[in-house]
Jmol script that loads the backbone (N, CA, C; Angstrom):
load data "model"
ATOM      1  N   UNK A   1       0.841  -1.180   0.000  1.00  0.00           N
ATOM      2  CA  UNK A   1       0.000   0.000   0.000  1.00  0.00           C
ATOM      3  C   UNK A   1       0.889   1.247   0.000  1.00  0.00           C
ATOM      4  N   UNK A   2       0.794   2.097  -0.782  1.00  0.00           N
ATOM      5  CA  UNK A   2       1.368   3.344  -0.861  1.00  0.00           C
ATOM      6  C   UNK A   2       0.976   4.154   0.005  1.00  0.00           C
ATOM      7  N   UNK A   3       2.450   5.183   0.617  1.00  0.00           N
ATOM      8  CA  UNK A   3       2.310   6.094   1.949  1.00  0.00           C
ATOM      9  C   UNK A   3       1.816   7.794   1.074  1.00  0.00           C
ATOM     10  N   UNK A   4       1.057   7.721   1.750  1.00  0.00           N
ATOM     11  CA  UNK A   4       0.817   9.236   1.076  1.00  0.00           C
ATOM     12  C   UNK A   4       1.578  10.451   1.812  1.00  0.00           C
ATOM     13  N   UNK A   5       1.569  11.555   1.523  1.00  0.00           N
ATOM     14  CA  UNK A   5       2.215  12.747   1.440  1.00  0.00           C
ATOM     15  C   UNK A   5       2.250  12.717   3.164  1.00  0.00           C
ATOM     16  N   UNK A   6       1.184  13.167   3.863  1.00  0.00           N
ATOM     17  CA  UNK A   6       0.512  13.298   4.638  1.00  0.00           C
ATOM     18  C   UNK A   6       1.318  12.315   5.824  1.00  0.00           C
ATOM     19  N   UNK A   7       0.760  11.276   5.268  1.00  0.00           N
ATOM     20  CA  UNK A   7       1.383  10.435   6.285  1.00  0.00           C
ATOM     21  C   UNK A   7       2.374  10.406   6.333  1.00  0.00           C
ATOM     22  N   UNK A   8       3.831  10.797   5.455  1.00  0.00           N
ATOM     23  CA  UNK A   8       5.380  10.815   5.581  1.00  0.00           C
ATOM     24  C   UNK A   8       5.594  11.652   6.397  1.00  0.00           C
ATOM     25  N   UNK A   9       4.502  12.743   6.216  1.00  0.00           N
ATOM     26  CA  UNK A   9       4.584  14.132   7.317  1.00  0.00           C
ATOM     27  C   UNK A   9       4.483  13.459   8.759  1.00  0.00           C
ATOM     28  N   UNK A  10       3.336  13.053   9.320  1.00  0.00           N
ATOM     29  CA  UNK A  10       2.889  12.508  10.508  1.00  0.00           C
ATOM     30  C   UNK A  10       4.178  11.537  10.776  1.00  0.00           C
ATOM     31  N   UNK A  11       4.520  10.597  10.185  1.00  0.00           N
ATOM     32  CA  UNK A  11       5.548   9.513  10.394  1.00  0.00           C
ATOM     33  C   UNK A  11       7.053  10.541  10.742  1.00  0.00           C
ATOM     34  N   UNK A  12       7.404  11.487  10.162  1.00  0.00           N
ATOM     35  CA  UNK A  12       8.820  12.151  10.080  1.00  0.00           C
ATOM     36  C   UNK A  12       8.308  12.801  11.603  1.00  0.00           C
ATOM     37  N   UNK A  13       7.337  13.564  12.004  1.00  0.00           N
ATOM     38  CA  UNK A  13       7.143  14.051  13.347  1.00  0.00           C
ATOM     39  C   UNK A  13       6.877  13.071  14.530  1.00  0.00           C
ATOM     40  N   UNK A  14       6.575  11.986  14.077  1.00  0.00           N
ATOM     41  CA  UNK A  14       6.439  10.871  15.416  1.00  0.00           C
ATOM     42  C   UNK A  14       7.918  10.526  15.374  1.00  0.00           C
ATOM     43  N   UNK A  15       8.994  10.236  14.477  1.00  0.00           N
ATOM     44  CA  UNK A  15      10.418  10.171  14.556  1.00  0.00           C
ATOM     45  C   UNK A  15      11.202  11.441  15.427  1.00  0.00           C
ATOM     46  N   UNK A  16      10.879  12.199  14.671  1.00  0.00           N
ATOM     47  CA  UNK A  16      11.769  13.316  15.385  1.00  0.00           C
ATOM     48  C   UNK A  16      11.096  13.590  16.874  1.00  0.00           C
ATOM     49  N   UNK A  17      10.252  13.216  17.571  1.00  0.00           N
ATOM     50  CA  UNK A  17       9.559  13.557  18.451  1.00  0.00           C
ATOM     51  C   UNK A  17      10.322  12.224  19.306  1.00  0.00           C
ATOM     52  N   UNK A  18      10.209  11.026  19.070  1.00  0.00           N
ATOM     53  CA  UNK A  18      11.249  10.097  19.629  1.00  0.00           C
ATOM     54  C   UNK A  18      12.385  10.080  19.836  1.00  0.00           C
ATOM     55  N   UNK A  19      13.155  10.814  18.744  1.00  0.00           N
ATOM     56  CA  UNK A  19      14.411  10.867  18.906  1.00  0.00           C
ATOM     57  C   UNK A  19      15.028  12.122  19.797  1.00  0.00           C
ATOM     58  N   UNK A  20      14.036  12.710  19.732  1.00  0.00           N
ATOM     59  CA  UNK A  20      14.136  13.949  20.822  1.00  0.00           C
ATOM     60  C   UNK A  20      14.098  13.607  22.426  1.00  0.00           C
ATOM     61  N   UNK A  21      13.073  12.813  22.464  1.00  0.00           N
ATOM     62  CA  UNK A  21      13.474  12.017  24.014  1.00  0.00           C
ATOM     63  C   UNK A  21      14.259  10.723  24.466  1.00  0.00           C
ATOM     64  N   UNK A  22      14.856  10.121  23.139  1.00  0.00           N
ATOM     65  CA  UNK A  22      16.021   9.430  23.247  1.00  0.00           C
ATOM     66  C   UNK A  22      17.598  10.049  23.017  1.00  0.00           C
ATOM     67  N   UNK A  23      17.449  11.085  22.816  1.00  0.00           N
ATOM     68  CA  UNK A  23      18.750  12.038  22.372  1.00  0.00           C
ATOM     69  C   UNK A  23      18.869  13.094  23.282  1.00  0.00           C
ATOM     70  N   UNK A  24      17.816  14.127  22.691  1.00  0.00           N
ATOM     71  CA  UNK A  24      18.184  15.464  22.967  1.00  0.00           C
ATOM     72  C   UNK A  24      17.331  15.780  24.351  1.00  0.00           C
ATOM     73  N   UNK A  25      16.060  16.861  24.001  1.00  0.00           N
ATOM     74  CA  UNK A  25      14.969  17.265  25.015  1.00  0.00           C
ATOM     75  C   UNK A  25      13.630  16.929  24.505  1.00  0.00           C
ATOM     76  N   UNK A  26      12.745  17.413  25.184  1.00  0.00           N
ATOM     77  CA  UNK A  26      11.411  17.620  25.250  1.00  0.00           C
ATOM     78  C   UNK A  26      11.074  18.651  23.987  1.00  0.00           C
ATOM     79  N   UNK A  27      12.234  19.340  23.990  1.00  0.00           N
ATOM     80  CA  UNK A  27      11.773  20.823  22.594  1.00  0.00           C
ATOM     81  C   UNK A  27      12.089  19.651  21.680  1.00  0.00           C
ATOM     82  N   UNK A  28      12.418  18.923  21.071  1.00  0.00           N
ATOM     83  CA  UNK A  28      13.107  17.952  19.926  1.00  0.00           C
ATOM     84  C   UNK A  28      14.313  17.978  19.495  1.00  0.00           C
ATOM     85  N   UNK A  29      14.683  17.684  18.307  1.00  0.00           N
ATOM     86  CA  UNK A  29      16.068  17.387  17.937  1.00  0.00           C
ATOM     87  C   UNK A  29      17.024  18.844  18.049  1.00  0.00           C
ATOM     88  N   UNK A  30      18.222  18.526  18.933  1.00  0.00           N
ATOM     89  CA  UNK A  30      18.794  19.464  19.311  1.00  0.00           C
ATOM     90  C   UNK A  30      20.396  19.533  18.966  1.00  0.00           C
ATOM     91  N   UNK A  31      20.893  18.721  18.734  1.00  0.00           N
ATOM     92  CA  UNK A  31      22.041  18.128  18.611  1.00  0.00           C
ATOM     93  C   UNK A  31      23.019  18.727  17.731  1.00  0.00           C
ATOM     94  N   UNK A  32      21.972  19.279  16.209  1.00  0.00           N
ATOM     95  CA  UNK A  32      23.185  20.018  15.148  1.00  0.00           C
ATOM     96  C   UNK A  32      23.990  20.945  15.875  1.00  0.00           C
ATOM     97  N   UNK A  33      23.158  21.990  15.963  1.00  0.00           N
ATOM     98  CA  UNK A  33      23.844  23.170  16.537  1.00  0.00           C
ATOM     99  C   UNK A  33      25.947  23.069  17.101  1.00  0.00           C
ATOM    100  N   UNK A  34      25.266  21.910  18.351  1.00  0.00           N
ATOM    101  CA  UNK A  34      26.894  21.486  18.788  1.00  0.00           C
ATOM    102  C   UNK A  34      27.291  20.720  17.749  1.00  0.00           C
ATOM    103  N   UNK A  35      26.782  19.889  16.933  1.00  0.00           N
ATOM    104  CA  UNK A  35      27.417  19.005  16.113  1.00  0.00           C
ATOM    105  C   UNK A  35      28.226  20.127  14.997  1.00  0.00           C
ATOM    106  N   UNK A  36      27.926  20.992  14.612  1.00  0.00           N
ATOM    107  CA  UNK A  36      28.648  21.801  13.312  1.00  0.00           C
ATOM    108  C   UNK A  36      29.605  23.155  14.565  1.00  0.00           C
ATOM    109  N   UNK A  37      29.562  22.984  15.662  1.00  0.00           N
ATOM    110  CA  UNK A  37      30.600  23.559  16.628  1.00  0.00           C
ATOM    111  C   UNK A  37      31.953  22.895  16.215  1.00  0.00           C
ATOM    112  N   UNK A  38      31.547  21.899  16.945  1.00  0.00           N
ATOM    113  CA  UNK A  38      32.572  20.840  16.849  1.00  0.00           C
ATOM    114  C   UNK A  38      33.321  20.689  15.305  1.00  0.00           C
ATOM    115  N   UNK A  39      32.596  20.485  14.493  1.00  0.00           N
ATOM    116  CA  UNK A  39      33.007  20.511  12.709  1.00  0.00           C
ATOM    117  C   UNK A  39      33.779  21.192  12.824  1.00  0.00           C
ATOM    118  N   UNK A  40      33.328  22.927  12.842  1.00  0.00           N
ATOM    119  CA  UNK A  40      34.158  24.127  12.827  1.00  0.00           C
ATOM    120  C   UNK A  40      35.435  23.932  13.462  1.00  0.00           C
ATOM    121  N   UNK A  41      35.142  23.481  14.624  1.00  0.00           N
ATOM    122  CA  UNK A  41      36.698  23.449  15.406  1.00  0.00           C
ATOM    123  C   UNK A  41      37.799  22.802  14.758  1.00  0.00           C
ATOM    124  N   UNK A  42      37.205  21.461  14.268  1.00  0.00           N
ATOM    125  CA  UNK A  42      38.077  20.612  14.457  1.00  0.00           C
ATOM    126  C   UNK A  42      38.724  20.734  12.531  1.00  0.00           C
ATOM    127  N   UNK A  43      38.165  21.372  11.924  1.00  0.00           N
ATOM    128  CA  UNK A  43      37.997  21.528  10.351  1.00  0.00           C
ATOM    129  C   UNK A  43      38.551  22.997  10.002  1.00  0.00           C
ATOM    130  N   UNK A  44      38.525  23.952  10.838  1.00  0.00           N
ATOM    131  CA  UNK A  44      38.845  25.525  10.539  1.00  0.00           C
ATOM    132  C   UNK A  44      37.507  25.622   9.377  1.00  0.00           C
ATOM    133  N   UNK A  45      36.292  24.996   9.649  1.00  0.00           N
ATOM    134  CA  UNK A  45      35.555  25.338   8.393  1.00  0.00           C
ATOM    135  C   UNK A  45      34.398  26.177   9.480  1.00  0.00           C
ATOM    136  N   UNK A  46      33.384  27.253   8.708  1.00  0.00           N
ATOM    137  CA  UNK A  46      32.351  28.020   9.511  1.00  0.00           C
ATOM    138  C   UNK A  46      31.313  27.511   8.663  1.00  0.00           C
ATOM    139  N   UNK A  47      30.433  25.807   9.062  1.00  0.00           N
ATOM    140  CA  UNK A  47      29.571  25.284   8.707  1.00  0.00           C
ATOM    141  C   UNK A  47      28.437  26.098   9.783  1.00  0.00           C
ATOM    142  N   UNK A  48      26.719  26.034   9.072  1.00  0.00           N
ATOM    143  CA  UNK A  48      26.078  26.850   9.765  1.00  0.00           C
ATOM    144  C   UNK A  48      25.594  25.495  10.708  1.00  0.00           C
ATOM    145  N   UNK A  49      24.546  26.356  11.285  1.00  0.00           N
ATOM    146  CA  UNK A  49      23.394  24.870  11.623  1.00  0.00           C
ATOM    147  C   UNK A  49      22.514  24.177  10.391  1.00  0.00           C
ATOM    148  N   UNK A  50      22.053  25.240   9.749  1.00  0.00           N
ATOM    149  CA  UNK A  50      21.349  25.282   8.824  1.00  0.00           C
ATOM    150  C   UNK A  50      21.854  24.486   7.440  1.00  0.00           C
ATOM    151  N   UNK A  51      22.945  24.872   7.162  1.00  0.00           N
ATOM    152  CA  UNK A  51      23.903  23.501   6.384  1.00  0.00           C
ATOM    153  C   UNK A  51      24.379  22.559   7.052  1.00  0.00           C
ATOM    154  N   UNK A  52      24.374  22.408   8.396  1.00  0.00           N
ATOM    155  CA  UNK A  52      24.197  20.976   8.622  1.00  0.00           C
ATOM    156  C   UNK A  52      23.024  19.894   8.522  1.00  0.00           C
ATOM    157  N   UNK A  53      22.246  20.768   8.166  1.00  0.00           N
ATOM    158  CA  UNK A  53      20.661  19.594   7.943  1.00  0.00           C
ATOM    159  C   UNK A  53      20.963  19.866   6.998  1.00  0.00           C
ATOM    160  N   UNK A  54      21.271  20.498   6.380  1.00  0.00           N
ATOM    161  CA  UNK A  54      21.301  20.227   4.599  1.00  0.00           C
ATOM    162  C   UNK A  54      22.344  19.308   3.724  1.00  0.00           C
ATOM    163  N   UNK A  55      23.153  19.334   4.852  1.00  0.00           N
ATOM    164  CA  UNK A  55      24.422  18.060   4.989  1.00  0.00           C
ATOM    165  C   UNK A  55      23.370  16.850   4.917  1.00  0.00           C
ATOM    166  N   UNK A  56      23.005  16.732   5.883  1.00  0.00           N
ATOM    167  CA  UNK A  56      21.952  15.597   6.285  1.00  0.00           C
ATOM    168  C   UNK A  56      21.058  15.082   5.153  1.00  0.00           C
ATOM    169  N   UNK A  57      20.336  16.402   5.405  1.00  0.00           N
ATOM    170  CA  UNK A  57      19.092  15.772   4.271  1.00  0.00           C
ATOM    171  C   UNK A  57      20.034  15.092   2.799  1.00  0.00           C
ATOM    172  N   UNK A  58      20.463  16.341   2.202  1.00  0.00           N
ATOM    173  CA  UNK A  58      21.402  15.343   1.070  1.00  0.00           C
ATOM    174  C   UNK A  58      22.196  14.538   1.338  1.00  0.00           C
ATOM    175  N   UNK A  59      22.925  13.743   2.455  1.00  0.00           N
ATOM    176  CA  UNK A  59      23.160  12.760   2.463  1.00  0.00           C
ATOM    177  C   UNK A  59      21.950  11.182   2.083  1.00  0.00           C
ATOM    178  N   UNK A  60      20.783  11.764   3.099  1.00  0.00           N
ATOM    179  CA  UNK A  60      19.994  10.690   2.784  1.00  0.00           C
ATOM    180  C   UNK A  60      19.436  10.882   1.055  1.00  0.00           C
ATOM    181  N   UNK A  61      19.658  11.837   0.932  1.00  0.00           N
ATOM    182  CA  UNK A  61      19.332  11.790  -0.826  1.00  0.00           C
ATOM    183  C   UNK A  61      20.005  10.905  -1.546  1.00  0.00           C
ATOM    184  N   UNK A  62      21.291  11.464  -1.669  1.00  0.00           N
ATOM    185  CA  UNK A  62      21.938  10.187  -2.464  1.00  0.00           C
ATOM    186  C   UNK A  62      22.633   8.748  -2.251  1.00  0.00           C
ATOM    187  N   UNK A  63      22.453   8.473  -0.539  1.00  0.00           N
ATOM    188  CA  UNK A  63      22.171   6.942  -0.440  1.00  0.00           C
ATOM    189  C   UNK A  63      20.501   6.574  -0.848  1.00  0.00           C
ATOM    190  N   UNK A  64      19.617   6.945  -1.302  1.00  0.00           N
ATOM    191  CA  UNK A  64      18.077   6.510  -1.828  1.00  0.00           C
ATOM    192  C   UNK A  64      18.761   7.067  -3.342  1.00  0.00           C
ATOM    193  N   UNK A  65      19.238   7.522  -3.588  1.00  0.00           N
ATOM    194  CA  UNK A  65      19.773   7.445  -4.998  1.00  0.00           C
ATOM    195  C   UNK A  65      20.248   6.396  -5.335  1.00  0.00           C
ATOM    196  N   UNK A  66      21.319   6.111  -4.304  1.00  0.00           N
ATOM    197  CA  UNK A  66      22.588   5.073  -4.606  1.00  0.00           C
ATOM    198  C   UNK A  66      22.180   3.574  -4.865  1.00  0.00           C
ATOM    199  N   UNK A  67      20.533   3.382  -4.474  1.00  0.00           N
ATOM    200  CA  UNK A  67      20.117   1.900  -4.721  1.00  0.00           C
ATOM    201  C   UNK A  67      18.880   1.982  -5.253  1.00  0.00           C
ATOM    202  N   UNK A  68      18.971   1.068  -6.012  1.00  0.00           N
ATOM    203  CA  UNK A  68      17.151   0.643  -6.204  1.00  0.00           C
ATOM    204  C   UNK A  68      16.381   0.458  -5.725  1.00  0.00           C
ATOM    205  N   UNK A  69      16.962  -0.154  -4.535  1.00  0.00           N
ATOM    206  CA  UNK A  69      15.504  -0.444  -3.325  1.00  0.00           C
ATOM    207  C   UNK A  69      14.643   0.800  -2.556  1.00  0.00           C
ATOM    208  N   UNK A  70      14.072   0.805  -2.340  1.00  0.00           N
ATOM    209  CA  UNK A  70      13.567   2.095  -1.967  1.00  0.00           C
ATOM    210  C   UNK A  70      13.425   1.696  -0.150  1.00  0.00           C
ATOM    211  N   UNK A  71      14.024   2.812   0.504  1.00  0.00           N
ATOM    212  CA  UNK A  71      14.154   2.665   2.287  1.00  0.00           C
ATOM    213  C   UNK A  71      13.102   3.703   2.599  1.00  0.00           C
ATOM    214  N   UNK A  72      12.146   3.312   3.383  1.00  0.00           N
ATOM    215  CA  UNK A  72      11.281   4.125   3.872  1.00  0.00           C
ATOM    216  C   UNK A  72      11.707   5.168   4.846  1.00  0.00           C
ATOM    217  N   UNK A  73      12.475   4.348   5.799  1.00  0.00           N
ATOM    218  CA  UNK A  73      13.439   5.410   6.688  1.00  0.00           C
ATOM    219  C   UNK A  73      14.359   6.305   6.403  1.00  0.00           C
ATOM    220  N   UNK A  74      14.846   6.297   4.762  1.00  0.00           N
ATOM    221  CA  UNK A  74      15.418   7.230   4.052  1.00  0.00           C
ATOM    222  C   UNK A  74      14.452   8.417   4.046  1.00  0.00           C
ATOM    223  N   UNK A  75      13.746   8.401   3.109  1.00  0.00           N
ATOM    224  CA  UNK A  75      12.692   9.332   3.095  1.00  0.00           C
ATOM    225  C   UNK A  75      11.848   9.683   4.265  1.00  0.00           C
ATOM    226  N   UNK A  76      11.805   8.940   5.258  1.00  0.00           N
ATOM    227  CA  UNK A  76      11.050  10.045   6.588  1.00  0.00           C
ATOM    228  C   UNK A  76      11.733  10.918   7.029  1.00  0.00           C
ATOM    229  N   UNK A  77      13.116  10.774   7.672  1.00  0.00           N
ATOM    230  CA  UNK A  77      14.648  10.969   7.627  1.00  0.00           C
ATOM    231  C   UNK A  77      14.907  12.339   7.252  1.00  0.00           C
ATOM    232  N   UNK A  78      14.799  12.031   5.527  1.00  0.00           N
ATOM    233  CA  UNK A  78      14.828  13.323   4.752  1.00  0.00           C
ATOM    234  C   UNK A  78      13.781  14.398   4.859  1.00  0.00           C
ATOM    235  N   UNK A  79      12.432  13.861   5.194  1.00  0.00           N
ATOM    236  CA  UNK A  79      11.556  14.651   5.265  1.00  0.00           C
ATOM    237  C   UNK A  79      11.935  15.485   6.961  1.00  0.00           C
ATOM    238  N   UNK A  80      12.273  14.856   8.164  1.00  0.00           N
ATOM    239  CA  UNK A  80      12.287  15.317   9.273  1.00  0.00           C
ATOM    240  C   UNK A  80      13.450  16.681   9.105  1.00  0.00           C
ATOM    241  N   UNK A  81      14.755  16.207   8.153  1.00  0.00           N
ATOM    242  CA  UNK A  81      15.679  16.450   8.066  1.00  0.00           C
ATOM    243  C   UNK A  81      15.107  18.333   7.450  1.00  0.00           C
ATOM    244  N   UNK A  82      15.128  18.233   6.834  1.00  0.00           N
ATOM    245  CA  UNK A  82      14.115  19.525   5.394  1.00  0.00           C
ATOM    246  C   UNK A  82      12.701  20.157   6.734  1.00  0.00           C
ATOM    247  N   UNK A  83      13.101  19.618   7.558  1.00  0.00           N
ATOM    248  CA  UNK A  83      11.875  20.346   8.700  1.00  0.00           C
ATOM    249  C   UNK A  83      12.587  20.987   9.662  1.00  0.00           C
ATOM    250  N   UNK A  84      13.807  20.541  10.076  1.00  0.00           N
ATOM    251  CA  UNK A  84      14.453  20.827  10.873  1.00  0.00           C
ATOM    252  C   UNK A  84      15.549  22.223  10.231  1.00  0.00           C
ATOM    253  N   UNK A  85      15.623  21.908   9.115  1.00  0.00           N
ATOM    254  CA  UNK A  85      16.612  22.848   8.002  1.00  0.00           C
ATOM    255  C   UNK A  85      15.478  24.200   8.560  1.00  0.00           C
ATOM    256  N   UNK A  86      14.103  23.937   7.964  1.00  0.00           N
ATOM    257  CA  UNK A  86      13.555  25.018   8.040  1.00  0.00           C
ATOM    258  C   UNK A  86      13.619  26.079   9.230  1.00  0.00           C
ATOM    259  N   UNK A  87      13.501  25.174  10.457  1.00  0.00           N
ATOM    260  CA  UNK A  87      13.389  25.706  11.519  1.00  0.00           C
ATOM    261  C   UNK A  87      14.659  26.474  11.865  1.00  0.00           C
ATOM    262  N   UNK A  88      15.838  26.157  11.703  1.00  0.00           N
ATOM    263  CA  UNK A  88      16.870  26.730  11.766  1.00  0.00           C
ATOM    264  C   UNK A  88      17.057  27.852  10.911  1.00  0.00           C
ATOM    265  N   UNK A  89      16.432  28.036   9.227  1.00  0.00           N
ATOM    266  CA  UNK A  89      16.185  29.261   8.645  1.00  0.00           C
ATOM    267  C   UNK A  89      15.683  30.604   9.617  1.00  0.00           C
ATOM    268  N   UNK A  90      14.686  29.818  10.304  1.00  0.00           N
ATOM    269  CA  UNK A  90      13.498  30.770  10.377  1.00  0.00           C
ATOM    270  C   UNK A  90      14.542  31.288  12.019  1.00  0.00           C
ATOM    271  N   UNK A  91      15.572  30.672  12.619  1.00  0.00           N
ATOM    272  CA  UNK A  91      16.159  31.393  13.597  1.00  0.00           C
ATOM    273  C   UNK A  91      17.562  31.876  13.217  1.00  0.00           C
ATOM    274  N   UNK A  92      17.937  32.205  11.612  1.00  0.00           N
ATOM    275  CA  UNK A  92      19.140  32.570  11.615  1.00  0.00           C
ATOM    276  C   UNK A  92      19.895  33.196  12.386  1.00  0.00           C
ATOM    277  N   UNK A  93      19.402  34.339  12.778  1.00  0.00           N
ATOM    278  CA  UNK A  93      20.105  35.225  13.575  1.00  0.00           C
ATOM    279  C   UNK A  93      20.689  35.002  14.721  1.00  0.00           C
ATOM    280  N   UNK A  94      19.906  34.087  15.404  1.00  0.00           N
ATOM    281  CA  UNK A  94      20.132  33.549  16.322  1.00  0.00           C
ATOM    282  C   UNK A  94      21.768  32.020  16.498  1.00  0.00           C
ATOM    283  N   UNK A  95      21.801  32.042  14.904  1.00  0.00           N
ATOM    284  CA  UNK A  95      22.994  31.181  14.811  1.00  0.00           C
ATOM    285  C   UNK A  95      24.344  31.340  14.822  1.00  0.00           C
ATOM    286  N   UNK A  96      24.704  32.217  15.601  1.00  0.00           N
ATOM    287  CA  UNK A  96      25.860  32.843  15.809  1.00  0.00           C
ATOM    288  C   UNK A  96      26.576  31.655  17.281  1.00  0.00           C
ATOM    289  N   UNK A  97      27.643  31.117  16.656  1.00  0.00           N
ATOM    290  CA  UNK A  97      28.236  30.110  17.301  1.00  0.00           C
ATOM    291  C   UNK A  97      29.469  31.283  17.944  1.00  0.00           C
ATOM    292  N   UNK A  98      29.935  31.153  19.348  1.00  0.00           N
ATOM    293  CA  UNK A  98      31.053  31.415  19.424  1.00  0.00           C
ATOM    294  C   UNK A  98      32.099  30.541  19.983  1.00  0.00           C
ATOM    295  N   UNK A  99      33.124  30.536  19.521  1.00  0.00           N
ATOM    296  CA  UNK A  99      34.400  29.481  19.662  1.00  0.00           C
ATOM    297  C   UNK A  99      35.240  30.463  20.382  1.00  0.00           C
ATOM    298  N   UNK A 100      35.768  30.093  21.371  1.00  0.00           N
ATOM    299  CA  UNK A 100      36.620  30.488  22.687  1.00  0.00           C
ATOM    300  C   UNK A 100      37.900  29.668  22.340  1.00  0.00           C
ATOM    301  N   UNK A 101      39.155  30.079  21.971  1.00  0.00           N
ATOM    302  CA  UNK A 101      40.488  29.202  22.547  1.00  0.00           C
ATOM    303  C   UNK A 101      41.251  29.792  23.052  1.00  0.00           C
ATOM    304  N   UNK A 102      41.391  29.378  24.157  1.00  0.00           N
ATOM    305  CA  UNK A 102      42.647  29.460  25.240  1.00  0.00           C
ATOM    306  C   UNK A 102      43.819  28.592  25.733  1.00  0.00           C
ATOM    307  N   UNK A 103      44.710  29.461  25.225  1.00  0.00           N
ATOM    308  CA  UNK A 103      46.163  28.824  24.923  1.00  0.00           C
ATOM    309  C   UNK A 103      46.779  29.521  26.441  1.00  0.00           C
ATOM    310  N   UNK A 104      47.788  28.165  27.172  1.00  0.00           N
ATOM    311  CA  UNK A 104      48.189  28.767  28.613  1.00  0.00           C
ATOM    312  C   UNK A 104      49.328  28.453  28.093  1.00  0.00           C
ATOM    313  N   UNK A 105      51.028  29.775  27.884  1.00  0.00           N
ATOM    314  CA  UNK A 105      51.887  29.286  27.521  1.00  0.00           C
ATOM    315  C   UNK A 105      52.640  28.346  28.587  1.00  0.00           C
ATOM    316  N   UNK A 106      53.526  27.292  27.929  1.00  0.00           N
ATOM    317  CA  UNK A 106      54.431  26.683  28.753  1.00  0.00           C
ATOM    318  C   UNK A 106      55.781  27.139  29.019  1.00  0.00           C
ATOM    319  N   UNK A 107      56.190  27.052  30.672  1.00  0.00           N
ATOM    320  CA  UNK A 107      57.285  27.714  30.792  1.00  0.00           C
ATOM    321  C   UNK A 107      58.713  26.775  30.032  1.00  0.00           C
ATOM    322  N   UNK A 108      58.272  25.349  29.799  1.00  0.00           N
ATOM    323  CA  UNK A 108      59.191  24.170  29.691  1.00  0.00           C
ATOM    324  C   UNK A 108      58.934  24.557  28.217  1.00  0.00           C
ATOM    325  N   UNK A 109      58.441  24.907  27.671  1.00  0.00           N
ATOM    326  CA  UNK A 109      58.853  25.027  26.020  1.00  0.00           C
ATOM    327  C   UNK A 109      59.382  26.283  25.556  1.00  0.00           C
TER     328      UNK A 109
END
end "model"
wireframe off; spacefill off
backbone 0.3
color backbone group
């Protein structure tokens, strides 16, 4: 039986709503934000939040590219993924990461 529109919607929000109380909080998926901190640091790259779901979502794009079979959990995934992108649009301003390093010199070097 074919999933309609609707229901990928309902299915991608009962996911992200789980994974929010197996992961993150009660608000839902929370995790990019520090996850593209960390990127930045460790990469010298200034990934947003907002391109990190977009990391995401096109990742699950072209593994459902990459096969014939079709994964349902690809596409909810992607759909949660493209929901979460949005939400992070709609708080750009608010995406201002700041990175702190503090270097203590050594007297032995």
């Amino acid at each position: 039986m074919a999933i309609s529109a609707i229901e990928f919607l309902e299915r991608a929000a009962d996911l992200m709503l789980e994974r929010a109380k197996e992961y993150d909080s009660e608000d839902g998926e929370r995790s990019m934000r520090s996850t593209v901190a960390a990127f930045n640091v460790l990469t010298g790259n200034i990934l947003s939040e907002q391109e990190g779901w977009l990391f995401m979502l096109l990742l699950k794009i072209a593994r459902q590219h990459q096969t014939p079979d079709w994964h349902q959990d690809s596409s909810e995934d992607a759909i949660a993924y493209a929901a979460l992108m949005a939400e992070a649009w709609q708080n750009e301003e608010e995406d201002d990461i700041e990175i702190i390093f503090k270097f203590t010199p050594d007297d032995d070097e």
